[in-house]
C-alpha positions in Angstrom: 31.9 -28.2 6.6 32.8 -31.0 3.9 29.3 -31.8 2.8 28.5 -35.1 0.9 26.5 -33.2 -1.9 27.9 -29.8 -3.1 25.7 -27.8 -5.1 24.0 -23.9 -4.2 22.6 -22.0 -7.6 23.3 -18.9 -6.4 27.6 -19.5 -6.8 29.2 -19.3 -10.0 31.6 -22.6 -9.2 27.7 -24.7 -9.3 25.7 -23.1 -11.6 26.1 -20.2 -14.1 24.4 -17.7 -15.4 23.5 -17.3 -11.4 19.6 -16.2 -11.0 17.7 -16.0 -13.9 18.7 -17.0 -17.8 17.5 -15.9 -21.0 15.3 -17.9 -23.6 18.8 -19.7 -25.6 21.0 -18.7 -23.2 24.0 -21.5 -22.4 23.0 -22.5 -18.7 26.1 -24.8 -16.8 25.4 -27.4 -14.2 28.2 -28.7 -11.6 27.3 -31.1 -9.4 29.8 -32.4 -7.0 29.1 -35.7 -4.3 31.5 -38.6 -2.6 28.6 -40.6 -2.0 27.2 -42.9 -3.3 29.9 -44.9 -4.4 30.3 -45.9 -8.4 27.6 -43.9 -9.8 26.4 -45.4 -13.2 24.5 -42.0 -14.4 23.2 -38.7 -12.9 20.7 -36.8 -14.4 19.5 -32.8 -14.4 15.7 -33.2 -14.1 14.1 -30.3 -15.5 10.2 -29.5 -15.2 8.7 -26.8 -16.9 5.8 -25.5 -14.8 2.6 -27.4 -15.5 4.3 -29.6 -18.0 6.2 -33.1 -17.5 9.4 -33.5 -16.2 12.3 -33.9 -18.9 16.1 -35.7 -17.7 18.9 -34.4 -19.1 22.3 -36.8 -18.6 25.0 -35.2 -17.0 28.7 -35.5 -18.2 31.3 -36.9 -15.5 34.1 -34.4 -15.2 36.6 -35.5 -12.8 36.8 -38.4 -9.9 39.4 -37.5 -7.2 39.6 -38.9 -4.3 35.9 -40.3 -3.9 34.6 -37.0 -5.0 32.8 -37.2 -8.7 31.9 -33.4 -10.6 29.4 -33.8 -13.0 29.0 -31.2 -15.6 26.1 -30.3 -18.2 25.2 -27.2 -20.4 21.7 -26.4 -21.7 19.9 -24.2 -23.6 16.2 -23.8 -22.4 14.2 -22.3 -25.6 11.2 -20.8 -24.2 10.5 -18.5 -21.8 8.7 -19.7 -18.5 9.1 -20.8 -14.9 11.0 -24.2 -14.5 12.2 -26.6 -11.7 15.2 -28.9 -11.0 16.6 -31.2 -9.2 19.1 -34.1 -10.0 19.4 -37.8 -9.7 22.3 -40.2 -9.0 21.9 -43.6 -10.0 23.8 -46.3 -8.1 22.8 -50.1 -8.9 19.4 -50.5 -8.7 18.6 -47.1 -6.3 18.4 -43.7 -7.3 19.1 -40.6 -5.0 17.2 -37.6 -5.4 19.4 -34.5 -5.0 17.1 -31.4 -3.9 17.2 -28.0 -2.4 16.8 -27.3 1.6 15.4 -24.3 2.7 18.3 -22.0 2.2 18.8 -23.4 -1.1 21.5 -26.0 -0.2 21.7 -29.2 -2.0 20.4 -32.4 0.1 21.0 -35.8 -0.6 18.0 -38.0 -1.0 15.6 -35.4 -0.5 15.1 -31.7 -0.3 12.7 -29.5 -3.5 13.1 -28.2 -6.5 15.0 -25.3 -7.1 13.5 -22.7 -9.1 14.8 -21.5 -12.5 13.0 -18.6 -14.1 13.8 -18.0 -18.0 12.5 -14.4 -19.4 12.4 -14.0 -22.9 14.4 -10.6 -22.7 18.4 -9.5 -22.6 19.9 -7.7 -19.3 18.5 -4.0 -19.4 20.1 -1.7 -16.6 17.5 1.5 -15.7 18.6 4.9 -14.5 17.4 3.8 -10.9 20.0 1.1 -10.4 22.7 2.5 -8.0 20.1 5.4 -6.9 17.7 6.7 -4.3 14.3 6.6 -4.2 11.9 9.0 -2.7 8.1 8.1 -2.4 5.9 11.6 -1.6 2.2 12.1 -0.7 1.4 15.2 -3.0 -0.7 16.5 -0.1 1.2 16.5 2.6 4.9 16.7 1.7 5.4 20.9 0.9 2.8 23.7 0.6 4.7 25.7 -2.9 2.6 29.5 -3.9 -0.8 30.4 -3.5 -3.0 27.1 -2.1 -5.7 25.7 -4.8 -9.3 25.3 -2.9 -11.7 24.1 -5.6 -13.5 21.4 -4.2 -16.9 22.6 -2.3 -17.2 19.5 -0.4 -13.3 19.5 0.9 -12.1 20.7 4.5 -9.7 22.5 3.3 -7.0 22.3 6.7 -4.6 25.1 7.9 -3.1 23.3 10.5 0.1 22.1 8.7 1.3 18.9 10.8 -2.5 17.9 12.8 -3.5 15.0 12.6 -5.9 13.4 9.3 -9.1 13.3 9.7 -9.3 9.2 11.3 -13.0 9.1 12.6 -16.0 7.8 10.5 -19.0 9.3 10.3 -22.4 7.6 11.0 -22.2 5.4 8.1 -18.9 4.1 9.4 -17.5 5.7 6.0 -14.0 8.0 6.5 -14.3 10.3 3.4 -10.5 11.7 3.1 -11.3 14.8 1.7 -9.0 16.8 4.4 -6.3 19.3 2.2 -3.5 20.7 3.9 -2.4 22.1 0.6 1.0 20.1 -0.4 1.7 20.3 -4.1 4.0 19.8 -6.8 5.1 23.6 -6.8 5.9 22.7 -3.2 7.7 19.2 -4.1 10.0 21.6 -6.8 11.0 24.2 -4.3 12.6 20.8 -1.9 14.9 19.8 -4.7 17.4 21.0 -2.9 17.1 19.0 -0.1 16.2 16.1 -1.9 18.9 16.2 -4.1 21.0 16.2 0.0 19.6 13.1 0.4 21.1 11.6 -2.6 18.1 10.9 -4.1 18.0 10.0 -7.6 14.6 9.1 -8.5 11.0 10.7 -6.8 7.8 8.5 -6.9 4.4 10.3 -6.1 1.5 8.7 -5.5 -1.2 9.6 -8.0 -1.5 12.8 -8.9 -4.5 13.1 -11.4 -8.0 14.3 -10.4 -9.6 12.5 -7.9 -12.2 13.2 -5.5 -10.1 12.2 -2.0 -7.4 13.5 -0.9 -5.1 9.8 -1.8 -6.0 10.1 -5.5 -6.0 6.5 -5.5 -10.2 6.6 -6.3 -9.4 8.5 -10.4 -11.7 10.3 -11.4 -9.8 11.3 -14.5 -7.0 10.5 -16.2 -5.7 13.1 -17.9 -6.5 15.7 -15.5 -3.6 17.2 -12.7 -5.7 17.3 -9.9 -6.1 21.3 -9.0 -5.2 20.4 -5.3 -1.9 19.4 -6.5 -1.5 22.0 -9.5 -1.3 22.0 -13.5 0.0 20.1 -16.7 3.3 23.2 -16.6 3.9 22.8 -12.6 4.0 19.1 -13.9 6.6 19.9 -16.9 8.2 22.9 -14.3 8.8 19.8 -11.9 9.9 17.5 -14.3 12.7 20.0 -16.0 14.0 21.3 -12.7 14.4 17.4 -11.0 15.7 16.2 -14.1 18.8 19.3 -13.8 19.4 17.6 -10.5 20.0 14.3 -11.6 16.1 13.3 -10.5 13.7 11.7 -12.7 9.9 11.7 -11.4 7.6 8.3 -11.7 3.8 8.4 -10.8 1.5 5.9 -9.5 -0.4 4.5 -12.4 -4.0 3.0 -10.6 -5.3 1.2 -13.8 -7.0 -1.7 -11.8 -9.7 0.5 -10.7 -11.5 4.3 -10.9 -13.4 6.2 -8.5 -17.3 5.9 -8.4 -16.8 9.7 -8.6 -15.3 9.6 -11.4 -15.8 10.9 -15.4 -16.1 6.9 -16.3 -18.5 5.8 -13.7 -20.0 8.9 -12.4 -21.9 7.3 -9.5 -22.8 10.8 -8.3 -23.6 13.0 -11.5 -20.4 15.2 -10.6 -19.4 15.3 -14.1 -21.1 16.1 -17.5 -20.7 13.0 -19.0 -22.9 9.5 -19.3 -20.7 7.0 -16.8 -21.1 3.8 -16.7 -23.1 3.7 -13.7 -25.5 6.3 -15.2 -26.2 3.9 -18.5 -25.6 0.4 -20.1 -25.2 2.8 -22.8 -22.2 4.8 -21.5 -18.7 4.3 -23.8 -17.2 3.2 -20.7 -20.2 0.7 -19.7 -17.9 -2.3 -20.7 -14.8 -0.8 -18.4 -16.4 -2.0 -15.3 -17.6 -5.7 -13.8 -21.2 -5.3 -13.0 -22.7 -8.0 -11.3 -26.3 -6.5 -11.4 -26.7 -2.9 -13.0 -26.3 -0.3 -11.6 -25.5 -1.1 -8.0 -23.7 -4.0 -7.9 -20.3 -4.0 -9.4 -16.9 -5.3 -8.4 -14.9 -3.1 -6.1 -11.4 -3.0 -5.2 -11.3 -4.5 -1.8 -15.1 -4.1 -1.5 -14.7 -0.7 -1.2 -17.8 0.6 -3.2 -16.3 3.9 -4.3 -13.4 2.1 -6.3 -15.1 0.3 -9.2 -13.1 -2.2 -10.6 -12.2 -2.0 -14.7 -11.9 -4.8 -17.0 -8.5 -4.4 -18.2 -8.9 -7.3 -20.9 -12.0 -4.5 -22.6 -10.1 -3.1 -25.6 -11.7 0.0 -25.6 -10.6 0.7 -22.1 -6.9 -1.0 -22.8 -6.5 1.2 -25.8 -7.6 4.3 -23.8 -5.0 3.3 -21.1 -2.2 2.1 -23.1 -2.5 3.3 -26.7 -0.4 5.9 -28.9 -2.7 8.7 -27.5 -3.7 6.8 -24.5 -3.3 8.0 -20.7 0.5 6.3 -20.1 1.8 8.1 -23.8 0.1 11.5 -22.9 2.0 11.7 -19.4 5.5 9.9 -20.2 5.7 12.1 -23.6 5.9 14.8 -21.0 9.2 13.6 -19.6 8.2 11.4 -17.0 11.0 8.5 -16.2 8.4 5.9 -15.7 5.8 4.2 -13.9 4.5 2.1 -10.7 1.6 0.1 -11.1 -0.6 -0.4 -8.0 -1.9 -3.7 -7.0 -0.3 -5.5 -10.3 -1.9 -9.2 -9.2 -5.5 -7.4 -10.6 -4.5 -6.6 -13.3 -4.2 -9.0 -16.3 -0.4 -10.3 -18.1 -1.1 -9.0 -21.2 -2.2 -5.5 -20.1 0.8 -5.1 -17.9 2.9 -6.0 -21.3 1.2 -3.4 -23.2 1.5 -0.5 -20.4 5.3 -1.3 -20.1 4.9 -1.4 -24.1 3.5 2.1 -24.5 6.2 3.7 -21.5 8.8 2.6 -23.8 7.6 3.6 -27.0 7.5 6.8 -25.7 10.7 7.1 -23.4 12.7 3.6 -24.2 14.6 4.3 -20.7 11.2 4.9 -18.7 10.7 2.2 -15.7 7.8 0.7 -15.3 7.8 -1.2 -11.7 4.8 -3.6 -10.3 3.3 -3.4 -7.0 3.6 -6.9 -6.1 3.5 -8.2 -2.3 5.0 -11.5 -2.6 7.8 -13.6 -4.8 6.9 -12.0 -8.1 8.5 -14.7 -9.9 6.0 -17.7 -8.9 3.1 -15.8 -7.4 -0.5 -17.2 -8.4 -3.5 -15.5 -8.5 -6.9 -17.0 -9.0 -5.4 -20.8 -9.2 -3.0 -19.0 -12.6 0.8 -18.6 -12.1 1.5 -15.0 -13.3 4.1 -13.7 -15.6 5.6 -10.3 -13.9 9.1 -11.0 -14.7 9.4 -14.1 -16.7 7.8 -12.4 -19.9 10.1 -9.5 -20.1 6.7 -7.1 -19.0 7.9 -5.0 -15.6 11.2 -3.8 -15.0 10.8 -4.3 -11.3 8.7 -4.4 -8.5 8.4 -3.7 -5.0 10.2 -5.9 -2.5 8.1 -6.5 0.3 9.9 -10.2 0.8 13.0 -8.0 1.8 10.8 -5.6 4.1 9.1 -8.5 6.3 12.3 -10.1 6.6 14.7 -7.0 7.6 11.9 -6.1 9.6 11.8 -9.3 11.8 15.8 -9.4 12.0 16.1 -5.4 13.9 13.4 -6.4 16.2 13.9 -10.9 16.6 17.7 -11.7 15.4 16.7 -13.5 12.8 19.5 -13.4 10.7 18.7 -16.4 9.0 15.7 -16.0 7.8 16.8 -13.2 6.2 19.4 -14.2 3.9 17.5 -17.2 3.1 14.6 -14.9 1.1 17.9 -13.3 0.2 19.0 -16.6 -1.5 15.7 -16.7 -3.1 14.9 -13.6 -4.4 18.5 -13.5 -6.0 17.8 -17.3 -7.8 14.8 -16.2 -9.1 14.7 -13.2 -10.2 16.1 -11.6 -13.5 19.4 -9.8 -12.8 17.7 -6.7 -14.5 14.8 -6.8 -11.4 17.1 -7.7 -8.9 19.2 -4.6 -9.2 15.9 -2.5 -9.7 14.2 -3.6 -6.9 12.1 -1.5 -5.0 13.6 -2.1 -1.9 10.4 -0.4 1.2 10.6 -0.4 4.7 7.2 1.2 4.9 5.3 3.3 2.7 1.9 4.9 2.2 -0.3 1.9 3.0 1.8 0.6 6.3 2.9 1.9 9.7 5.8 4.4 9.6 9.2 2.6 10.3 9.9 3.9 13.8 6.7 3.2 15.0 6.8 -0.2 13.5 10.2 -0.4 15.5 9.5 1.5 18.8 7.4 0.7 21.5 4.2 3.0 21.4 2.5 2.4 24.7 -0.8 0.3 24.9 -2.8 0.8 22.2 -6.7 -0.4 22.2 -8.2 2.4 19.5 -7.8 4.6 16.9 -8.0 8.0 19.4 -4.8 6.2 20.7 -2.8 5.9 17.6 -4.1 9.2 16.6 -2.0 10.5 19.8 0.5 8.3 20.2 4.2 8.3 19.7 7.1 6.1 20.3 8.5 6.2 23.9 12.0 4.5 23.7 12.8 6.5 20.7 16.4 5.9 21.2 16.3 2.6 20.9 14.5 2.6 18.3 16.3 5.0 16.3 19.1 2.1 16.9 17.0 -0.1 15.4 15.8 2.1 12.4 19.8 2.5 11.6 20.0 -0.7 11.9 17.5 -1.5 9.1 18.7 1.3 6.7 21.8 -0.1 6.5 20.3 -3.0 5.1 17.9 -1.5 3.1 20.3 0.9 1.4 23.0 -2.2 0.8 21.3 -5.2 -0.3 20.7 -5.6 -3.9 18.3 -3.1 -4.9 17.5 0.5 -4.6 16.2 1.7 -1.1 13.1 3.6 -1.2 12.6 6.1 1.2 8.8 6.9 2.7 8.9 10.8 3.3 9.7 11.9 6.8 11.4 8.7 7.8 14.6 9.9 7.6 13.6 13.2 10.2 11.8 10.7 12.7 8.2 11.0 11.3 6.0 8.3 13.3 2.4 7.2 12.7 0.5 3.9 12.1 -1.5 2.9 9.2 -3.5 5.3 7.1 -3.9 8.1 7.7 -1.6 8.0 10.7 1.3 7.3 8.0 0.4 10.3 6.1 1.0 12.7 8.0 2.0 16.4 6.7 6.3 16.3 6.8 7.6 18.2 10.2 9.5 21.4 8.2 11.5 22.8 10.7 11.2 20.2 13.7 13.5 17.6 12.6 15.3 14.5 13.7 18.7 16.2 12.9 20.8 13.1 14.1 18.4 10.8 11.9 18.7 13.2 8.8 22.6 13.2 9.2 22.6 9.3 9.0 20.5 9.5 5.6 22.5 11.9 3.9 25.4 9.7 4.8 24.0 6.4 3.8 23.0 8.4 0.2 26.7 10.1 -0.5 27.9 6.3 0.1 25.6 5.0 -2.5 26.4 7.5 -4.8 30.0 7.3 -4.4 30.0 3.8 -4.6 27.2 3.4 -7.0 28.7 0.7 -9.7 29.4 -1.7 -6.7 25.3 -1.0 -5.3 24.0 -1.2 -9.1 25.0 -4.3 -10.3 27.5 -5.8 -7.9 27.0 -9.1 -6.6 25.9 -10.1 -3.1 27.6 -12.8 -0.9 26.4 -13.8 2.3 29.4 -14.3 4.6 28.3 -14.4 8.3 24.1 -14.8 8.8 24.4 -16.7 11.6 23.1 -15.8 15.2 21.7 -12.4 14.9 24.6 -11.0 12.5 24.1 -10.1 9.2 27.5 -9.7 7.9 27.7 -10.1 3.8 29.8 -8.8 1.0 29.2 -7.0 -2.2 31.5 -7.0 -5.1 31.7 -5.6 -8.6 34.3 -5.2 -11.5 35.0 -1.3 -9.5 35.9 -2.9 -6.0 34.0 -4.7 -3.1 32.5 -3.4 0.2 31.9 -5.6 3.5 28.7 -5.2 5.3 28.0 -5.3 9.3 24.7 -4.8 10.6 25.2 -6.5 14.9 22.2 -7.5 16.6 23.7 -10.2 18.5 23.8 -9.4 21.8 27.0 -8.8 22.3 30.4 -7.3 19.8 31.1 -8.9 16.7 34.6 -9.4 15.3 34.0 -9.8 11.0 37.3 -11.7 9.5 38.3 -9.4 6.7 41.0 -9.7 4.3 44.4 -8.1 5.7 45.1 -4.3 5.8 43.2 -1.3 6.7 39.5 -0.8 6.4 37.5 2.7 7.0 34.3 2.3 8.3 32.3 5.2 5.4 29.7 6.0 7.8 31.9 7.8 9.7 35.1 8.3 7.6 37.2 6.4 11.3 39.7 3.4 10.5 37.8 0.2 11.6 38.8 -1.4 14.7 37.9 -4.4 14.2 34.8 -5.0 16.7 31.0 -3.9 15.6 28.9 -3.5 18.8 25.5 -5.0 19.8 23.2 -3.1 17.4 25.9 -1.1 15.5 26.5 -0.9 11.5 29.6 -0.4 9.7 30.2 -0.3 5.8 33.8 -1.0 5.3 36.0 -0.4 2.4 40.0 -1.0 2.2 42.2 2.1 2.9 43.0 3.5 -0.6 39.6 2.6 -2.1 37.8 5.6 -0.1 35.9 7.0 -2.9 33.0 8.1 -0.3 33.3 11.8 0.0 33.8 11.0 3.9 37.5 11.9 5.6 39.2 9.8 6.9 39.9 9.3 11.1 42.7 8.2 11.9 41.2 7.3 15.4 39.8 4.1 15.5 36.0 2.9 15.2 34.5 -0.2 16.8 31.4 0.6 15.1 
């Protein structure tokens, strides 16, 4: 469609670098219009945020036929979140140029794009290209003789029954149910982890803690016995990392447990917490409002204290050269997530990903962030995940909400919209690191999420219930792992959703994994959509992503790099769906068949040309509509 103003960020011909720039980095506008007539000057008008707005004159590069190209080149000289838009001057009116809402240029009106400028070069991690793999210690594999240390645990030999999901009188559920999975028991599944293509394991946290979550610390430099020791740590570590597997861990800085050798709310340890003193050593760690009792909590939730991460003595013991992110990574870890990153302050997420790297310079440090981490504000203050060169990556729940709504609504979209978006503002580095989730410990598993579960009016019902059309909704889960595993990013993959494991939120998510009762057709399609990615791993690392189709419940995209290109279908139209390719033969890799040239109503196909089949599949010469 011949558009009067011609401009989208996201395409080299309009604006290069695409996405994100670097502090001094050449950055080209091209701005092309047939209206209005005779322009006397157009302008770039660049704000930095929270400062005034600054115009930059734009160069005329050609006038053909009515159509003018104007050109400019800038260099932007600190790092920082900034916004655009242009003006064309014609007489005595001027006409804003802005962006629509899939990042389209409209004349005389529209937003600002976004342009985000990070004070740091490109910096590929060992994820890019890979699989990850998040695990529950607890209830992933049982490996030797079961640890029972804790006298107040229920301690559980019924390997798959459901969590304990009832509170007590005070309304309180304690999650202190064991079922004994460990890290000897995550080791001996390297194997079939390593099936799955997976490159990269994240557990949740593993040091001592009081529940069964770990998420409430109760000390840092502790393995919790439940899970194992400091060597079954190191034995993991060495044996993953001769598969091709590094291991990160869940670093929960923003908060401790009240059970904990800091706070020790309950006298558990032999040491003088803050709660016990205003003369503890970690009194100034914590945010009380009134001593002892009344302290900031994560969520409210009185047995997860909040820390003061701006305290020095408590940053130093976190992040310094003996502090708790040296003494783990110095062990061979590959890196880092750190929960809930929007309580925790800039500058201490700068010196965690500081003291990662001064350990292990290629250790990852992601952020768990739930919404655009490139603009998000906190507490009225615009935050700095990605623009100051602190996180690597972070997890992309945008991606999840909006995958989510297009397997079940069509919305197609919406969907490559936050695409768009996401790819404009983020640095290139993040984009390809992205942590891309379709559920995970603290939401409802995938194919529940996707199937229909019956009415459901209490927790005894989503402790029993399970997904009726599962059929469908397997469809569906396909569907959405296509996506997941082929957008730019790295899939992560919950435990047990890729052998049907169903549940809603916790503890019906977390759930012990089904060993031996298996969705074998589900599994096959994971393994599959892994040996692609890792045959094909330089295009999925850094290749570029280029919406072709997104119109009417099709998602139907390319992506490209120096090695070769791959075309995308994922059909939830209604009805078949014919992609235009280029001319010659394509082979649909998840199923090895030559392509046929139709994709049914909620069917996938990842297509490469004849010749280029680098996928470890074999090629069929019967033919696939899929």
């Amino acid at each position: 469609m011949n558009k009067v103003v011609k401009f989208f960020p996201n395409c080299k011909k309009c604006k290069t670098p695409t996405g994100a720039a670097v502090v001094d980095e050449p950055i080209s506008y091209t701005l092309k219009f047939t209206r209005p007539q005779n322009p006397a000057d157009v302008f770039l008008v660049l704000t930095k945020d929270g400062e005034d707005p600054v115009s930059y004159r734009m160069n005329l590069d050609s006038d053909e036929d009515g159509e003018y190209t104007y050109k400019i080149t800038i260099k932007v000289t600190s790092a920082g979140l900034y916004f655009y838009h242009f003006e064309i001057t014609n007489e005595d009116q001027i006409f804003r140029v802005g962006s629509d809402v899939d990042l389209h240029a409209q004349l005389g009106k529209g937003g600002d794009w976004q342009l985000t400028v990070t004070s740091d070069e490109y910096k590929p991690t060992f994820v890019d290209g890979g699989v990850i793999y998040e695990i529950v210690p607890d209830r992933f594999c049982i490996g030797g003789e079961r640890k029972k240390t804790k006298p107040y645990a229920v301690y559980r030999d019924d390997w798959g029954g459901v969590p304990e999901y009832l509170p007590d009188g005070e309304g309180k559920i304690h999650n202190v149910d064991f079922f004994g999975g460990n890290l000897k028991g995550i080791a001996k599944k390297l194997p079939y982890l390593k099936s799955l293509g997976v490159t990269c394991i994240y557990l949740t946290p593993i040091f001592e803690a009081h529940s069964n979550h770990k998420y409430d610390v109760g000390n840092y430099k502790r393995i919790d016995t439940d899970f194992g020791t400091e060597d079954d740590l190191k034995d993991l570590i060495k044996k993953a990392g001769r598969r091709g597997i590094k291991i990160i861990v869940d670093g929960v800085f923003s908060h401790t447990g009240d059970d904990s050798i800091y706070f020790n709310k309950h006298g558990s340890y032999d040491s003088v917490g803050a709660y016990k003193s205003v003369k503890s050593p970690y009194y100034g760690w914590y945010k009380f409002n009134s001593w002892p009792n009344e302290y900031t909590c994560r969520y409210n939730i009185d047995i997860m204290p909040s820390t003061d991460d701006t305290n020095p003595v408590f940053d130093e013991f976190v992040t310094g050269q003996e502090g708790v992110i040296a003494y783990w990574t110095r062990m061979g870890l590959g890196g880092w997530r750190l929960d809930v990153c929007e309580q925790l302050s800039d500058g201490f997420i700068g010196h965690c990903v500081k003291a990662a790297k001064r350990e292990n310079p290629d250790a990852v440090v992601y952020g768990e962030v739930f919404m655009d981490a490139s603009n998000m504000i906190v507490g009225g203050e615009r935050r700095k995940f990605l623009s100051g060169g602190e996180l690597d990556s972070v997890t992309n729940y945008p991606f999840k909400a909006d995958i989510l709504d297009f397997v079940r609504c069509g919305d197609s979209n919406k969907l490559n919209n936050t695409i768009g978006f996401v790819i404009n503002n983020y640095p290139k580095h993040a984009l390809d690191s992205l942590m891309n989730v379709l559920d995970n410990h603290d939401t409802a598993r995938l194919l529940t999420v996707l199937g229909d579960n019956g009415p459901i009016k209490s927790r005894e019902d989503k402790a029993t219930a399970y997904v009726l059309n599962k059929k469908a909704a397997v469809k569906l889960v396909k569907m959405a792992t296509v996506l997941q595993y082929t957008l730019p990013g790295v899939p992560c993959v919950y435990y047990g959703d890729e052998v049907g494991m169903e549940g809603f939120e916790d503890p019906f998510n977390r759930k012990c994994f089904p060993w031996g009762d298996v969705d074998n057709d589900l599994l096959k399609w994971y393994k599959q959509l892994g040996k692609i990615r890792a045959a094909e791993k330089k295009i999925f690392a850094h290749g570029r992503y280029k919406g072709i189709d997104t119109e009417h419940g099709v998602m139907f995209y390319k992506r490209k790099s120096e090695s070769g290109e791959l075309y995308v279908v994922v059909n939830n139209s209604g009805s078949e769906y014919s992609p235009e390719l280029p001319s010659g033969e394509f082979v649909n890799l998840l199923d090895g068949k030559v392509f046929g040239g139709t994709v049914r109503d909620k069917a996938c196909a990842i297509l490469k040309k004849s010749g280029g089949n680098k996928s470890g599949v074999t090629v069929k010469r019967g033919i696939n509509k899929d």
